[in-house]
Backbone as JSON, one array per atom type, in Angstrom:
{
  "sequence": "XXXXXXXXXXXXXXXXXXXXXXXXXXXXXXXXXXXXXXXXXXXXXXXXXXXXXXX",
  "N": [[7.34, 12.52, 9.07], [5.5, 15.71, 8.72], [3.47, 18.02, 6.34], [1.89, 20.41, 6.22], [-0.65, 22.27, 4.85], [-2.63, 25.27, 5.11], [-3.79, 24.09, 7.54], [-4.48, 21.94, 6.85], [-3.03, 18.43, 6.04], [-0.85, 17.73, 3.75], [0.99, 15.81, 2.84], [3.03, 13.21, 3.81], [6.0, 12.28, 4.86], [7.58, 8.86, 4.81], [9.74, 6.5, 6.49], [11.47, 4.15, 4.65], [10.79, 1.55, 6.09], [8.33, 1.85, 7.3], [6.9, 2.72, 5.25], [6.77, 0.09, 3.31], [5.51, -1.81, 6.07], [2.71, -0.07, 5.81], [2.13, -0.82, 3.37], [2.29, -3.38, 3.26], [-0.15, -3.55, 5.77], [-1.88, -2.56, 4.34], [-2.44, -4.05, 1.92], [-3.03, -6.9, 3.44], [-5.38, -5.84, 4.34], [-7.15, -5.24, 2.79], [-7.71, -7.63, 1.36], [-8.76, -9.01, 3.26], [-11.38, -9.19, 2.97], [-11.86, -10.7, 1.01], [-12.81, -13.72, -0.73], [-10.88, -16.55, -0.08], [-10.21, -17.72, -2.59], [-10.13, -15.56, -4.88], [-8.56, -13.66, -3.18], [-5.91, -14.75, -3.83], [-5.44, -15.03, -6.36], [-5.24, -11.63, -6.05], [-3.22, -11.74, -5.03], [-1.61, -12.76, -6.64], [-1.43, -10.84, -8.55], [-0.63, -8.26, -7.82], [2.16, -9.24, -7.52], [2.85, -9.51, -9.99], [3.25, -7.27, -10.73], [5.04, -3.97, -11.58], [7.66, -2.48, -9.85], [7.37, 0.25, -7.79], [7.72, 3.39, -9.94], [9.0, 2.25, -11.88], [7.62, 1.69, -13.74]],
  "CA": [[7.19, 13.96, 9.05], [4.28, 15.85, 7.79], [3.7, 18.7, 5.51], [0.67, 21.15, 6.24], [-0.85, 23.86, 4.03], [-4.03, 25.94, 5.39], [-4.28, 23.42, 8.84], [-4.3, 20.4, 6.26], [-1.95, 17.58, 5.71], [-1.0, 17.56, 2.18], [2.02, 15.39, 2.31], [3.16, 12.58, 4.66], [7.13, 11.32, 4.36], [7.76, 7.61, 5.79], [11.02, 5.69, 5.88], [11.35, 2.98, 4.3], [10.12, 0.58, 7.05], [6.89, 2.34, 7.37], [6.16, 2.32, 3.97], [6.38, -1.25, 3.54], [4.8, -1.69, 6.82], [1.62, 0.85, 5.65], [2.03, -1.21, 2.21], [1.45, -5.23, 3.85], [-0.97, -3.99, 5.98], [-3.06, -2.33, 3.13], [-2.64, -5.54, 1.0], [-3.8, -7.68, 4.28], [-6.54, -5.7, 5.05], [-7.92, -5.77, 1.16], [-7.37, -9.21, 1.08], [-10.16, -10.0, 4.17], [-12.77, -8.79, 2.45], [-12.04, -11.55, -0.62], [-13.13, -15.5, -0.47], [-9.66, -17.18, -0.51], [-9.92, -17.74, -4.51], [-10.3, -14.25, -5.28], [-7.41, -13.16, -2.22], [-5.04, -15.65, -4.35], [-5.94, -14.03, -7.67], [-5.02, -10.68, -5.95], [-1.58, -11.53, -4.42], [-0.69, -13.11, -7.8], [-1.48, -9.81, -10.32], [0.46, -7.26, -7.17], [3.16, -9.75, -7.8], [3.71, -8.92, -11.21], [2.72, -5.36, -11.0], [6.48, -3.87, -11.39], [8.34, -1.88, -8.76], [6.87, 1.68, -8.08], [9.02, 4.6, -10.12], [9.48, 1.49, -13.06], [5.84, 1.75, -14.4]],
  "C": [[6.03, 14.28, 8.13], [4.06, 17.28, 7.3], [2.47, 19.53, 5.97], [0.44, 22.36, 5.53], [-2.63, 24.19, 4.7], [-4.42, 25.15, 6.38], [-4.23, 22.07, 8.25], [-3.34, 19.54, 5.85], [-1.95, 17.27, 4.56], [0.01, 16.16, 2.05], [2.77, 14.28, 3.61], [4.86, 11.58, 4.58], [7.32, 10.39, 5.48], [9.29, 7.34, 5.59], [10.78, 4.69, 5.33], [10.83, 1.43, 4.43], [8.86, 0.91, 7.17], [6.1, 2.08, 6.49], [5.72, 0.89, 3.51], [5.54, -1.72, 4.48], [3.36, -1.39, 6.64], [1.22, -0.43, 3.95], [1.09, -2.86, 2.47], [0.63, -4.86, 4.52], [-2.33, -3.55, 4.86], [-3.52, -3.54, 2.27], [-3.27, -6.69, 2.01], [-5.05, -7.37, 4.71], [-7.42, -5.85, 3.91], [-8.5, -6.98, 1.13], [-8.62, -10.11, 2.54], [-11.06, -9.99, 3.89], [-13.13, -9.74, 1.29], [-12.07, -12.7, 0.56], [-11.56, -15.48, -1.0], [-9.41, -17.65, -1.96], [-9.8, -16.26, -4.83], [-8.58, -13.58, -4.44], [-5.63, -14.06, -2.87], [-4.88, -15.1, -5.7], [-5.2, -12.43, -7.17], [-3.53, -10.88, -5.51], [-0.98, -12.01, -5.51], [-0.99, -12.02, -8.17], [-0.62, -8.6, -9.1], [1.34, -7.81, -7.62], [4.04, -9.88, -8.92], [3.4, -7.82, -11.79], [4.67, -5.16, -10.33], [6.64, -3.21, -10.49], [7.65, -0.35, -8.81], [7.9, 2.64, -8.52], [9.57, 3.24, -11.59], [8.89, 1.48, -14.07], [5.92, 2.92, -15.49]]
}
């Protein structure tokens, strides 16, 4: 569902599946643009980046 003010989308709610979904492919699509040392480096420091709402 989506939220509009003045013709524009301010606000976009997912379920839970989406989000994750929207989440791996953001982190896969990042991750083509790095040499496999660097793309290894990045999936370790997300990995101990804490839970969102813990921070």
């Amino acid at each position: 569902m989506s939220f509009a003010r003045s013709g524009m989308v301010v606000a976009v709610q997912l379920t839970a599946d989406e989000a994750a979904w929207l989440e791996d492919k953001a982190m896969h699509t990042r991750q083509g643009y790095m040499d496999p040392k660097q793309a290894a480096a990045f999936e370790e420091f997300l990995a101990r980046q804490p839970p969102v709402g813990e921070q």
